[in-house]
C-alpha angles and dihedrals in degrees: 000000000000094000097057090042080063097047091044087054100047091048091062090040079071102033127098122213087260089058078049089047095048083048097054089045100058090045089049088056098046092054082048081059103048096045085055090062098035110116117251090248096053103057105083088058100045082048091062095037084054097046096054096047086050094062087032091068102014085064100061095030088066094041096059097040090054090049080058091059096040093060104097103232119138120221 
């Protein structure tokens, strides 16, 4: 598991926020997919699961990004 954390980390040292855009593209289609197949009864659920997961990393995510724009460098 280490091994693919460094990889991982090592992949987005070289990467550009358009590599990171591509990336959250493609995720966003598969769970389009996904929700396509997903059965009539399940998706409440899924909805909720979803939804969770969404603030729980959207949260951070901001908060770290306005941190970002709150640090005082000058580019």
């Amino acid at each position: 598991m280490k091994r693919l954390f460094y990889y991982a980390d090592r992949y987005l040292e070289k990467s550009t926020w358009k590599d990171l855009a591509l990336i959250k593209f493609c995720l966003f289609s598969i769970g389009v997919l996904a929700g396509i197949w997903m059965p009539s009864k399940g998706r409440k659920n899924a909805g909720k699961i979803a939804l969770a997961v969404f603030v729980a990393t959207y949260i951070p995510l901001m908060a770290k990004f306005f941190a970002v724009i709150m640090d005082k460098d000058e580019f």
